[in-house]
C-alpha positions in Angstrom: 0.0 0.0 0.0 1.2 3.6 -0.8 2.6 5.4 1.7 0.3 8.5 3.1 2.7 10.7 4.8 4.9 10.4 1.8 1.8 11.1 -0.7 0.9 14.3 1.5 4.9 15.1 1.5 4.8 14.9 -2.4 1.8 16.4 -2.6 3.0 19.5 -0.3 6.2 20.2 -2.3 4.3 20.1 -5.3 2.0 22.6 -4.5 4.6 24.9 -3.2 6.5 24.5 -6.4 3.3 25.2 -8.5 2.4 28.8 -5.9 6.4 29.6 -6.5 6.1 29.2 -10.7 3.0 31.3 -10.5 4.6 33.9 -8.4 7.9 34.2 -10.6 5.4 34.8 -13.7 3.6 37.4 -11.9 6.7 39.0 -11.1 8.9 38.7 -13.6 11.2 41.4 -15.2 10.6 44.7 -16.9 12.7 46.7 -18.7 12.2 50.5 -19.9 14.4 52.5 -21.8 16.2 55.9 -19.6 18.6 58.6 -21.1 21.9 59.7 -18.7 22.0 62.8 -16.7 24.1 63.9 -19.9 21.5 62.9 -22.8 24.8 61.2 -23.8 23.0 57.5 -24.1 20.6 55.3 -23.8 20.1 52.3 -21.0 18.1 49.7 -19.8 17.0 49.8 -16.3 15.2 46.6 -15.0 12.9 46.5 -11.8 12.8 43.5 -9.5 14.6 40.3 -10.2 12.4 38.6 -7.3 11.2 35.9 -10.3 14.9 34.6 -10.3 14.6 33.3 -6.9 10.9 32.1 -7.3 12.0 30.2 -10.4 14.8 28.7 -8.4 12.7 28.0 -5.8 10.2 25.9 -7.8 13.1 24.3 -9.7 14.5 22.9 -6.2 11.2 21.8 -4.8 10.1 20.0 -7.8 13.5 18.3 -7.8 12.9 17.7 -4.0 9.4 15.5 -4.9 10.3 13.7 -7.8 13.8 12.7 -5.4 11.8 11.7 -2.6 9.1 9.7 -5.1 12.5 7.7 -7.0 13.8 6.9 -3.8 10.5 5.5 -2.5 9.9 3.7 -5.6 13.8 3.0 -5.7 13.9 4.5 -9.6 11.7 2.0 -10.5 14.7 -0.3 -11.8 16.2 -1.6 -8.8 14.4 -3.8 -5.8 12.3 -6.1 -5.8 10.6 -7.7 -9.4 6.7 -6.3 -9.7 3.7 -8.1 -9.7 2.5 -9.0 -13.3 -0.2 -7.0 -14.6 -2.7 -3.8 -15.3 -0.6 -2.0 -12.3 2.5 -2.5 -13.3 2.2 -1.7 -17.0 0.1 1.3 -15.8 3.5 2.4 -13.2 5.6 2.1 -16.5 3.5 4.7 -18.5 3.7 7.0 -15.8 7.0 6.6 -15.2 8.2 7.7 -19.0 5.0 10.5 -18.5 6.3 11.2 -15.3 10.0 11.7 -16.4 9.1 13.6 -19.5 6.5 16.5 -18.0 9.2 16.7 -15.4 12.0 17.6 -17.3 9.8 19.5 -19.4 9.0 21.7 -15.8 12.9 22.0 -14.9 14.0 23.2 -18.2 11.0 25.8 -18.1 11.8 26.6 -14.6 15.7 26.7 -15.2 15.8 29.0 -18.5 13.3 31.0 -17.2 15.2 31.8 -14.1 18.7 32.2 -15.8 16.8 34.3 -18.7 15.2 36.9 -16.0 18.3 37.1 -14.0 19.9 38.0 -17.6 20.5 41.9 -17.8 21.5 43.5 -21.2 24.1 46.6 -20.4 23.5 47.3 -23.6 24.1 51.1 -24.4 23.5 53.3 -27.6 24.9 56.9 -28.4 22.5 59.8 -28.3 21.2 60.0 -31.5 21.5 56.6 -32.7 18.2 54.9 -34.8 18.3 51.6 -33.2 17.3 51.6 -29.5 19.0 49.4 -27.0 17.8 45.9 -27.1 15.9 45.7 -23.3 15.7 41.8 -22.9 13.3 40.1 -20.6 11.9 36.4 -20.2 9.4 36.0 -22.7 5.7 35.9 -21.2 4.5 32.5 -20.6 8.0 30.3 -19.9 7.8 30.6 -16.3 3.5 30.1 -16.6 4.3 26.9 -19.1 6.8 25.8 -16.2 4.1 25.8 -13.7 1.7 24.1 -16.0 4.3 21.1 -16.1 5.3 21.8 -12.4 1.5 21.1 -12.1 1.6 17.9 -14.6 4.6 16.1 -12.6 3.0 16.4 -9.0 -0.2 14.6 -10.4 1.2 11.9 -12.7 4.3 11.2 -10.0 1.4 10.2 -7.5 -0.2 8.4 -9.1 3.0 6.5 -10.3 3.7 5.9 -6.7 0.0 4.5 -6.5 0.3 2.2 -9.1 3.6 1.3 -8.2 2.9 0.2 -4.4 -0.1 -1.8 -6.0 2.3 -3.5 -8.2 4.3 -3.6 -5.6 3.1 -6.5 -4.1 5.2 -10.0 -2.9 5.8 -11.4 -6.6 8.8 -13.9 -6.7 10.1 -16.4 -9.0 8.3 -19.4 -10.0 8.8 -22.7 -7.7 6.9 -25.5 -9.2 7.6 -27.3 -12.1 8.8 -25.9 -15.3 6.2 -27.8 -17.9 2.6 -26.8 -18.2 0.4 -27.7 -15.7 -2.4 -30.7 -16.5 -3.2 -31.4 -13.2 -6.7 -32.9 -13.9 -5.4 -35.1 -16.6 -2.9 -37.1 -14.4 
């Protein structure tokens, strides 16, 4: 049977991951475009860069759940052989799902971070045509991050679900190897 404290646990870090993604998209960089005292050149001056560290955040407690939900499920390669059947082809699935939506929400998570945190010092003369090029994180990475953030937490429990009902005591065969006619002896 699945483990409840460590569903809630999962289920905790998740959530905290998902609140941090939302809260880095909310807040994520803006740039506007300011002359010098002298009128000499252009700059870009960026507000907050509070989105770095709730990117980061998120990264580290999504990587905390899907840690705590391998070990508990040992990777799903090592330990014990699984029970034959709908639960353990059903823990597969999700495991590849699980794996894929997660990396999905760490690259999201990551480049989002490292993009925000990003600040062009890019200058132009007074008088130049082109503006300064004002980079941000585009709208939407750190939002698609909490989507997947969102994605992992469900799919890993249930994994874990399906897992600990395929877990069950499954060994190797110990009677005979032919095929079994017992009523025709």
């Amino acid at each position: 049977m699945a483990s409840k404290l460590l569903l809630i646990t999962v289920f905790i870090f998740d959530l905290i991951a998902f609140g941090l993604a939302v809260a880095a998209e909310q807040r994520r960089s803006t740039a506007t475009i300011k002359q010098d005292s002298e009128k000499d050149y252009n700059h870009c001056v960026y507000d907050s860069d509070i989105a770095t560290g709730f990117g980061i955040g998120a990264f580290l407690f999504l990587l905390l759940s899907q840690v705590i939900i391998m070990v508990a499920s040992k990777c799903f390669c090592c330990g014990n052989a699984l029970k034959p059947g709908g639960s353990r082809a059903c823990a597969v699935m999700l495991f590849i799902i699980c794996w894929v939506f997660f990396l999905i929400a760490e690259a999201c998570l990551l480049a989002g971070s490292v993009r925000n945190a990003y600040h062009t010092r890019y200058r132009t003369i007074f008088g130049g045509e082109d503006p300064p090029s004002c980079e941000t994180v585009r709208k939407g990475v750190f939002a698609a991050g909490a989507a997947f953030v969102l994605f992992t937490g469900i799919i890993s429990e249930f994994y874990y679900v399906s897992f600990s009902k395929a877990r069950g005591s499954f060994g190797p065969y110990s009677g005979e190897a032919g095929v079994g006619m017992a009523a025709y002896k």
